[in-house]
Backbone as a printed PyTorch tensor [residue, N CA C, xyz], in Angstrom:
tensor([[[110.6270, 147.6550, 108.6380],
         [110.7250, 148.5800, 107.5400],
         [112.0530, 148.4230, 106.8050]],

        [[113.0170, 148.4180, 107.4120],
         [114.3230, 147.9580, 106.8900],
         [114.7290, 146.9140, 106.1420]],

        [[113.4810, 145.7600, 106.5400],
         [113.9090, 144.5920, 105.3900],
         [112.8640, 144.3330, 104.0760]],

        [[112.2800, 145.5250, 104.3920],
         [111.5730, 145.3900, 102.6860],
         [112.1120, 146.0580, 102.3070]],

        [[112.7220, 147.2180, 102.8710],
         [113.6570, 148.1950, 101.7490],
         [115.1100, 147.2050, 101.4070]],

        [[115.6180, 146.1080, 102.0130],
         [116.4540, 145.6640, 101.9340],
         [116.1180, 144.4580, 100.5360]],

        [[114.8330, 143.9530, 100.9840],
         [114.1640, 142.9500,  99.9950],
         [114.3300, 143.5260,  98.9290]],

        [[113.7180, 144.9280,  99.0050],
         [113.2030, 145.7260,  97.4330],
         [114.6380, 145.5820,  96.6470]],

        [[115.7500, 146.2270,  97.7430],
         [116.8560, 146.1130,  96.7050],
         [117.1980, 145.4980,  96.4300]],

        [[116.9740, 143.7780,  97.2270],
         [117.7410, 142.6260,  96.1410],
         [117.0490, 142.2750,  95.2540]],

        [[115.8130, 142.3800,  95.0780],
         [114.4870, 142.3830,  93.9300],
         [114.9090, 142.9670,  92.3750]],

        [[115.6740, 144.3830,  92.7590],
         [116.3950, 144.7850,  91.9980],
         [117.2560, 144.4820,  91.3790]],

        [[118.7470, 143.9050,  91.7500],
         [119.6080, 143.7890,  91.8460],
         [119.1450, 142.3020,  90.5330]],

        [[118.5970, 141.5830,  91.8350],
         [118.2050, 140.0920,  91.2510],
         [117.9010, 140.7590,  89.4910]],

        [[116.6630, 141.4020,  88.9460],
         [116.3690, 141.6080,  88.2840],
         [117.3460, 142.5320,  87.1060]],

        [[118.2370, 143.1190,  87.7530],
         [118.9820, 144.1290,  86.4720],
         [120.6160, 142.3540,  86.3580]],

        [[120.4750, 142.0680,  87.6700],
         [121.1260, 140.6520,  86.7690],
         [120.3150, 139.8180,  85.9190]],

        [[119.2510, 139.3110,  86.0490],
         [118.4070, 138.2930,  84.7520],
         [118.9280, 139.5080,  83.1340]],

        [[118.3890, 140.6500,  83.9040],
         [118.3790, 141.3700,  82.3130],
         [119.5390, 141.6270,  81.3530]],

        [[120.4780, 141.4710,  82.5020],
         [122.5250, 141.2930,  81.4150],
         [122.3830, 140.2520,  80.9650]],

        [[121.9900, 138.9200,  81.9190],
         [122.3340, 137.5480,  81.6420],
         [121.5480, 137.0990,  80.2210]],

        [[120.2750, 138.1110,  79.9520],
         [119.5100, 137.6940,  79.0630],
         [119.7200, 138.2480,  77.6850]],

        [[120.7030, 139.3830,  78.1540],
         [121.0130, 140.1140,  77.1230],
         [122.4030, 139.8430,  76.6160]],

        [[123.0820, 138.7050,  77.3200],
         [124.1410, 138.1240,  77.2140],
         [124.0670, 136.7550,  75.9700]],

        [[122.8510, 136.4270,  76.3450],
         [122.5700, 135.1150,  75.7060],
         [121.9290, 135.7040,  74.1050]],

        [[121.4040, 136.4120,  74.1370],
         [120.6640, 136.8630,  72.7650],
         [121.6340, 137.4600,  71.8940]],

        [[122.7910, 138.3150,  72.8670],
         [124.0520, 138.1590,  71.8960],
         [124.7390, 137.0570,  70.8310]],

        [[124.6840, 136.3290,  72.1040],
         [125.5890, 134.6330,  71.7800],
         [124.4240, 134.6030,  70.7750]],

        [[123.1050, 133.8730,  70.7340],
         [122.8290, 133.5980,  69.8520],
         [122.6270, 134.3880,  68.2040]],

        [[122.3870, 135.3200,  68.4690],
         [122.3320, 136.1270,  67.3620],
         [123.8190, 135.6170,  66.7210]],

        [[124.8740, 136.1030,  67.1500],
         [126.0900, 136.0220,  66.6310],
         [126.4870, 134.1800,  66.2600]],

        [[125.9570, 133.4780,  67.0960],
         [126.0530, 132.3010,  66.0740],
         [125.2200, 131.8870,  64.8210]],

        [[123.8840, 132.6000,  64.8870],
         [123.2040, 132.1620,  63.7620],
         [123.6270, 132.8080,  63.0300]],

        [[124.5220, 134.2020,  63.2760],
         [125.3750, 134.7990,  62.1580],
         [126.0980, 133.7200,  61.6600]],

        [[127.1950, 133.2400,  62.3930],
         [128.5030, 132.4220,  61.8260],
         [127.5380, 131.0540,  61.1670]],

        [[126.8840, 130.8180,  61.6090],
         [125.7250, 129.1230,  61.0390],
         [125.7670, 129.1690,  59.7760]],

        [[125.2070, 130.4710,  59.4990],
         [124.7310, 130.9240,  57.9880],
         [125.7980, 130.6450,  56.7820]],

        [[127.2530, 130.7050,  57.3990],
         [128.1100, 130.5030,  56.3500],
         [128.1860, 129.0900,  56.6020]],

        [[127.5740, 128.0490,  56.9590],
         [128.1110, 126.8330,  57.2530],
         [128.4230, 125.8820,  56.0070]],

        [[128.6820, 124.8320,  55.9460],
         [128.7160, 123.8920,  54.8810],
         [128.0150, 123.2900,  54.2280]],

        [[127.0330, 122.8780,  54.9710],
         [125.4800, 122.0220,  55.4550],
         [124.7290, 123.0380,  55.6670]],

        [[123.3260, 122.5990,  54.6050],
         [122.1680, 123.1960,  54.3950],
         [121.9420, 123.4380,  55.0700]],

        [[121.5420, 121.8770,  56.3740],
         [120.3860, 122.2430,  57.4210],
         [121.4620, 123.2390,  58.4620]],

        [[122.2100, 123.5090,  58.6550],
         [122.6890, 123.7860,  59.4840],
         [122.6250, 125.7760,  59.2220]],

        [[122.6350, 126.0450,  57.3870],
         [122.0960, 127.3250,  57.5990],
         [120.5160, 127.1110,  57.5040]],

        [[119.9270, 126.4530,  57.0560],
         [118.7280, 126.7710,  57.4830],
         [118.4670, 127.0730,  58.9190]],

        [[118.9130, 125.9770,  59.7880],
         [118.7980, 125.9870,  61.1190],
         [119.2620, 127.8520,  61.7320]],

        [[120.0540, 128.2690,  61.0080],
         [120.7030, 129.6020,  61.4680],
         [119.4060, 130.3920,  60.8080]],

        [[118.8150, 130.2330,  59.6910],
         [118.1390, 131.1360,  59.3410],
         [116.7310, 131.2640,  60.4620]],

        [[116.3190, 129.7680,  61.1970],
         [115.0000, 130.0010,  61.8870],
         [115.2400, 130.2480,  63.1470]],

        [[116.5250, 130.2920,  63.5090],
         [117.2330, 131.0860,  64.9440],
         [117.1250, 132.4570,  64.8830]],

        [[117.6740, 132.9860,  63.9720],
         [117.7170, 134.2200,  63.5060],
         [116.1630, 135.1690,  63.4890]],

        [[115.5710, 133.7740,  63.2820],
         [113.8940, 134.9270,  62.6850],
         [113.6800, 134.7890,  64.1050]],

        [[113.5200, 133.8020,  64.8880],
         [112.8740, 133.7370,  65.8000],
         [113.6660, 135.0390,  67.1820]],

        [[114.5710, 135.1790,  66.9690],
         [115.6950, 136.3860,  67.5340],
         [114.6550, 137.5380,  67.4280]],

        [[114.4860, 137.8070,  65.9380],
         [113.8090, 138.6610,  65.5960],
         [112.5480, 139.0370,  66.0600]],

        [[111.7630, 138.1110,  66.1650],
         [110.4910, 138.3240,  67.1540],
         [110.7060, 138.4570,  67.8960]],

        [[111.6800, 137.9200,  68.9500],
         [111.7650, 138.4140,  69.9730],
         [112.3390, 139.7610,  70.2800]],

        [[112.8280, 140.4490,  69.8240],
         [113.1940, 142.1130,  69.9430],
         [112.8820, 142.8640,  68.9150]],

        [[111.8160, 143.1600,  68.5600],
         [111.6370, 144.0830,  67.3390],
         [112.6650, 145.1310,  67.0450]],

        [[113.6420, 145.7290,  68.4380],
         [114.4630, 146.8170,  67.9100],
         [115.4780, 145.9480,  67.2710]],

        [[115.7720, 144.0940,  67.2540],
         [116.6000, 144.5650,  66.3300],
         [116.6510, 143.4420,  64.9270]],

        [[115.3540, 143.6450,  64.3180],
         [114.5790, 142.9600,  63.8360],
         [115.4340, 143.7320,  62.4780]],

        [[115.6220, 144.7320,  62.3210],
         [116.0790, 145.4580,  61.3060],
         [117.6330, 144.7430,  61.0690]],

        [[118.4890, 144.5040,  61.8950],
         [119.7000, 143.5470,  62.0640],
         [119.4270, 142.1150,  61.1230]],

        [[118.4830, 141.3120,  61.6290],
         [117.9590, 140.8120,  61.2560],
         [117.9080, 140.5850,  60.2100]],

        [[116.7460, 141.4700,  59.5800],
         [116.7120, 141.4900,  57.4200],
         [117.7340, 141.9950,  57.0360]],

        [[118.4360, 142.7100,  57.4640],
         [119.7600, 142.8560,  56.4260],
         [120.9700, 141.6700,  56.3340]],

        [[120.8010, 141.0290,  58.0690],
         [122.0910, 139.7820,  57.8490],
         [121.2120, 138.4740,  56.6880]],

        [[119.7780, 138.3610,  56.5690],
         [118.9020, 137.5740,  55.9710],
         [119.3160, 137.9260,  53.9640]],

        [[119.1750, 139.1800,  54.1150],
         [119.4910, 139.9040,  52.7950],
         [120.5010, 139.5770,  52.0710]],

        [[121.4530, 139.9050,  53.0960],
         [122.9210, 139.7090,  52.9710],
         [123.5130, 138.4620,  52.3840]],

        [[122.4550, 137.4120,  53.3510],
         [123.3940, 136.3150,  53.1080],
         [122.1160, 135.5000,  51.7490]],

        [[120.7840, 136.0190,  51.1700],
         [120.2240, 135.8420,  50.1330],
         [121.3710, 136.5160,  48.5640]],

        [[121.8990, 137.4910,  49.1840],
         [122.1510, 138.0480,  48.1630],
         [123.9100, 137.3960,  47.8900]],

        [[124.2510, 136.7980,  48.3790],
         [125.3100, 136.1710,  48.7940],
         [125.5380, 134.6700,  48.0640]],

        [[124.0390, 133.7810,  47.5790],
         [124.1670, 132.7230,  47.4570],
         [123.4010, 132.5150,  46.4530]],

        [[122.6120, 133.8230,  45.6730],
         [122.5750, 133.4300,  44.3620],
         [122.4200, 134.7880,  43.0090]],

        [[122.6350, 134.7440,  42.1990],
         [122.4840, 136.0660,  41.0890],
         [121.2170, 136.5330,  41.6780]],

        [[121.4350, 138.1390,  41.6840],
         [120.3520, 139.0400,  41.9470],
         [119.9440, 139.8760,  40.8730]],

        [[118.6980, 140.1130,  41.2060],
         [117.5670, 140.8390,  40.0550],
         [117.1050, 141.7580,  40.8440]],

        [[117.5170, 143.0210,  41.3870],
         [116.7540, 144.0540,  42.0260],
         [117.4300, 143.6560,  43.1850]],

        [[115.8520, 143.5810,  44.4980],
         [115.7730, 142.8020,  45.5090],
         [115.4780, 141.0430,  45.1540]],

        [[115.2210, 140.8650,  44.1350],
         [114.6800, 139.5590,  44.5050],
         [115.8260, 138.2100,  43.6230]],

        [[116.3510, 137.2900,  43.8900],
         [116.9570, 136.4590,  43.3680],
         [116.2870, 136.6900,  41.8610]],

        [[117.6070, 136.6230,  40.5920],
         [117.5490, 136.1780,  39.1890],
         [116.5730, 135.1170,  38.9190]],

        [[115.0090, 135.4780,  38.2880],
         [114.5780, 134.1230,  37.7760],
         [113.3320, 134.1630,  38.8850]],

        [[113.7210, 134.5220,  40.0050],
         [112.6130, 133.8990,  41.5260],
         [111.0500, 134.4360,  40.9570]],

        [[110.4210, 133.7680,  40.9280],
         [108.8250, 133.9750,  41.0860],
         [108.5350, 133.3990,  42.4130]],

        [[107.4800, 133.7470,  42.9490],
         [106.8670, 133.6950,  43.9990],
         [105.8110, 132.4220,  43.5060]],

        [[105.3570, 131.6890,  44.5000],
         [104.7060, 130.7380,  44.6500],
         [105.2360, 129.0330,  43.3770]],

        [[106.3160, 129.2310,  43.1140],
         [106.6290, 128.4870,  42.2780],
         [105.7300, 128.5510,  41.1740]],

        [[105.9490, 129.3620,  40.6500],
         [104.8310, 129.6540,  38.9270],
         [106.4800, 128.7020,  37.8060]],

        [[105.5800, 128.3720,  36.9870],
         [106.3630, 128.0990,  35.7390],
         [107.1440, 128.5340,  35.4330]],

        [[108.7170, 128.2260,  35.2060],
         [109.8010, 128.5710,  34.6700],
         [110.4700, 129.0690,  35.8870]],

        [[109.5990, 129.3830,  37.1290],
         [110.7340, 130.3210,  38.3570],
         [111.6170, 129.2030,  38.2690]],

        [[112.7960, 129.7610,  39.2560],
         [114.0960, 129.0680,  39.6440],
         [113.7740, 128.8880,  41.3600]],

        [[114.3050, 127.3820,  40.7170],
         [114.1490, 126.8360,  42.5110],
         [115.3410, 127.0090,  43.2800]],

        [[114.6080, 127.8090,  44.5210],
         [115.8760, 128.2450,  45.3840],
         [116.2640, 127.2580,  46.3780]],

        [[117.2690, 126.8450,  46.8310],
         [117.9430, 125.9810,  47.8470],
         [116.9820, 126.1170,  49.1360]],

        [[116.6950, 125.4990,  49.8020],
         [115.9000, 125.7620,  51.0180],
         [116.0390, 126.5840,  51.8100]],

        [[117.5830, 126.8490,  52.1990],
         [118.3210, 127.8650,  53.1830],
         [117.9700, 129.2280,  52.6060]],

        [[118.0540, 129.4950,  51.1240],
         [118.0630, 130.6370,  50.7310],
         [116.4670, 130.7670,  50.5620]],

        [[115.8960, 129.7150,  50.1560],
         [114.4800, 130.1800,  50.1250],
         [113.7680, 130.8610,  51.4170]],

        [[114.0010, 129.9960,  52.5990],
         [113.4920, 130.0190,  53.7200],
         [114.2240, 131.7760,  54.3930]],

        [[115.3970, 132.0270,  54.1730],
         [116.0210, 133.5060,  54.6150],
         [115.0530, 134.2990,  53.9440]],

        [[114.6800, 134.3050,  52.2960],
         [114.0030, 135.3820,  51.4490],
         [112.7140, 135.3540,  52.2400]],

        [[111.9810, 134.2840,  52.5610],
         [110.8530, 134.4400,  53.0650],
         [110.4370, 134.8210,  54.5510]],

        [[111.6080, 134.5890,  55.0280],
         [111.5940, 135.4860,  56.6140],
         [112.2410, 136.9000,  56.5920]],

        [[113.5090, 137.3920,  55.7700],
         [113.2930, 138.3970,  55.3770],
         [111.7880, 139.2410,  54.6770]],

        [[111.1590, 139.0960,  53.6470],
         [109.9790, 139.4670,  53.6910],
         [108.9350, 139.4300,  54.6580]],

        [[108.5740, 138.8540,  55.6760],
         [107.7540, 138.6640,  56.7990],
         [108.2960, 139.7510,  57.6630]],

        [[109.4670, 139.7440,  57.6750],
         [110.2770, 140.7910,  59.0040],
         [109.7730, 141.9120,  58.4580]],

        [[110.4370, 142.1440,  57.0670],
         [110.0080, 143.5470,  56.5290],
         [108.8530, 144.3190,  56.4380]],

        [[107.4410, 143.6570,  56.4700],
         [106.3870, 143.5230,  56.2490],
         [106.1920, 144.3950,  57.9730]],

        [[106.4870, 143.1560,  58.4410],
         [105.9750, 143.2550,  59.9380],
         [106.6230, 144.1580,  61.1210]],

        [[107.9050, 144.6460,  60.3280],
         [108.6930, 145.9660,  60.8660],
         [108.7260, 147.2350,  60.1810]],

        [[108.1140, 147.5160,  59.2450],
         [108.0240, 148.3040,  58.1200],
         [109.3120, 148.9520,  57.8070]],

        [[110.1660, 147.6090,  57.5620],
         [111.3240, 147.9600,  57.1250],
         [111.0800, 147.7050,  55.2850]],

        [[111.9920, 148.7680,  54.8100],
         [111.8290, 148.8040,  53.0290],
         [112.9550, 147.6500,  52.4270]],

        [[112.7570, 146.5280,  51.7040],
         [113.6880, 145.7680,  51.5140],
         [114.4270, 146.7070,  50.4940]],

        [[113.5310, 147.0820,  49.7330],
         [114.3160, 148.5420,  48.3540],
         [115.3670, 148.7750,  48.8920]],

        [[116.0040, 149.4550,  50.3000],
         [116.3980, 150.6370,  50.7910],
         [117.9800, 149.2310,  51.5790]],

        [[116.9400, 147.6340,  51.9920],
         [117.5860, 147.1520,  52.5420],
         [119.2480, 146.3440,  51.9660]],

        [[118.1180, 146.1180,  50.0550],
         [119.3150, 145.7250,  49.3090],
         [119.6290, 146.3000,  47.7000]],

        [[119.7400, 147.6930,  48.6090],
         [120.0370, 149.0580,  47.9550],
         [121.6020, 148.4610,  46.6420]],

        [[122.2420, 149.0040,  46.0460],
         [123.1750, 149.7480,  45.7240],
         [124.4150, 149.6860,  46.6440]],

        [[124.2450, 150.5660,  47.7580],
         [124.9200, 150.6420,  48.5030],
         [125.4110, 149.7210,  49.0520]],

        [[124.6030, 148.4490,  49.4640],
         [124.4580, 147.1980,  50.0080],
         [124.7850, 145.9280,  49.4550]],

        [[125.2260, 146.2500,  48.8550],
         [125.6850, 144.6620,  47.7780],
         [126.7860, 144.1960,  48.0660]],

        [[127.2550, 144.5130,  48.8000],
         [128.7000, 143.3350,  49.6560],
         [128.0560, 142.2830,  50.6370]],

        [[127.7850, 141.2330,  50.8920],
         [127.6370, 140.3550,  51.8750],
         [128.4000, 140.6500,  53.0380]],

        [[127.4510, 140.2920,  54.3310],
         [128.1800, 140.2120,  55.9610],
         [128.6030, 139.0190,  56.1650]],

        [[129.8810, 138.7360,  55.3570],
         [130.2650, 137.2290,  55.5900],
         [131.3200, 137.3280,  56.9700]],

        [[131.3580, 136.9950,  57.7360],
         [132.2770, 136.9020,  59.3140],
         [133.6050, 136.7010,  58.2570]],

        [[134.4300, 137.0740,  59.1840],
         [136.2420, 137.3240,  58.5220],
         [136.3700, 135.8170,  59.0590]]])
């Protein structure tokens, strides 16, 4: 009787360690696809932008983090019209303005997040919100 209660608790133990260690790593990454995003090289924010989404699926609570650092750094890299880039049409119609890949690919995982978290982009790139989360 003593060594399943002994088992149970390292079962535990074992387990509330995976869950720091995991919650250690989703830090790290989140916070680098933050810093990616300002990078030099396209692919390298793109690469931050499909880290980032994929972050996002994986924790819906902080999926909302998410579209605003996406927002942030859309609204960051080219003239804005509302929510939506100066010029941007959707599906490439005539006359839209072609967006850089990095920024295209953020607007369009921002919208998917928003959609799929019923987060309001209105509310996300408010007024209030028009400074970029650029890392110091």
């Amino acid at each position: 009787m003593g060594a399943l209660w002994f088992t149970d608790l390292s079962l535990q133990a074992t387990r509330e360690q995976m869950r720091t260690t995991e919650q250690g790593q989703y830090a790290d990454r989140f916070t680098k696809g933050v810093e990616q995003l300002w990078s030099q090289q396209a692919v390298v924010r793109l690469g931050a932008v499909l880290e980032l989404k994929s972050l996002a699926d994986e924790s819906v609570r902080d999926a909302v983090k998410v579209v605003r650092v996406l927002s942030s750094f859309v609204r960051s890299r080219t003239p804005m019209q509302g929510c939506l880039p100066a010029g941007f049409v959707a599906d490439g119609a005539r006359g839209s303005t072609r967006l850089p890949d990095d920024v295209a690919a953020a607007l369009e995982m921002s919208q998917q997040l928003s959609r799929s978290t019923n987060v309001n982009l209105a509310t996300v790139c408010s007024a209030e919100e028009t400074a970029p989360l650029k890392p110091e």
